[in-house]
N, C-alpha and C positions, 0 to 999 in steps of 0.2 A: 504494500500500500504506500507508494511512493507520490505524493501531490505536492504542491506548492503552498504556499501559506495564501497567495493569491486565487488560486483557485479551491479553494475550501471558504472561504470568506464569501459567503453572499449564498450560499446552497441552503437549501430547507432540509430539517431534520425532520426524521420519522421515529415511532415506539416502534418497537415487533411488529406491533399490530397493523400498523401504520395509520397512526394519528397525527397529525401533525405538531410539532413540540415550535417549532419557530425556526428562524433561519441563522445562521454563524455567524454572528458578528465581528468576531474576535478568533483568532486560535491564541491558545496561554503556552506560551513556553515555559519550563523547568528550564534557567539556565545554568543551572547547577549540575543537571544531569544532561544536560544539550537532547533534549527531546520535548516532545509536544506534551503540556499536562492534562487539557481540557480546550471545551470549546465553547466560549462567552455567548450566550441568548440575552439580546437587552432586554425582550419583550416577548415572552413565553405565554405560549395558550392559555388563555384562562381556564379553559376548559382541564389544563391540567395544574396549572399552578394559582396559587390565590393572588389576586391585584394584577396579573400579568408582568409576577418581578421577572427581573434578571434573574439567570441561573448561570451554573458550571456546571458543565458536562463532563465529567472524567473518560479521558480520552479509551481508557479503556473497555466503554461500553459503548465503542464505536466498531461495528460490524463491517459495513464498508462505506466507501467513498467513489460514488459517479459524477450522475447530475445530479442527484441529493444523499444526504447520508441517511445511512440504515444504522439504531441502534441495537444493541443487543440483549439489552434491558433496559428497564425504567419503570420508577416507583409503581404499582399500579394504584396508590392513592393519592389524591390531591394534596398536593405538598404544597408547605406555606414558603414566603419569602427567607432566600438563605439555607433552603433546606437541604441542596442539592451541592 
């Protein structure tokens, strides 16, 4: 799973299920580790987060990467802001 930080930035995220969670705002680097930590949502589904916070997606519940990304879990309950 080789991308660009450019092209992961602006893609829509999906659950399993495939609901839509919001689009990549941000990729977060670890640069302590020189790899990618997460992926910043300003403005997440209501439907799944309360208020439509920001989230962090831990890069490692990222399944793949096309013209959107597939997660490979996520909460299946509504989570409050910060939860993530």
């Amino acid at each position: 799973m080789l991308e660009t930080v450019n092209n992961i930035k602006g893609l829509e995220i999906y659950t399993p299920t495939g609901i839509f969670v919001g689009v990549a705002d941000e990729v977060l680097i670890d640069i302590s580790k020189m790899g990618i930590y997460g992926l910043f949502v300003a403005d997440a589904n209501p439907a799944l987060v309360d208020e439509s916070a920001s989230i962090s997606i831990p890069i490692r519940w990222v399944q793949s990467v096309g013209d959107i990304i597939i997660l490979n879990r996520f909460p299946n309950e509504r989570i409050g802001p910060g939860s993530v």
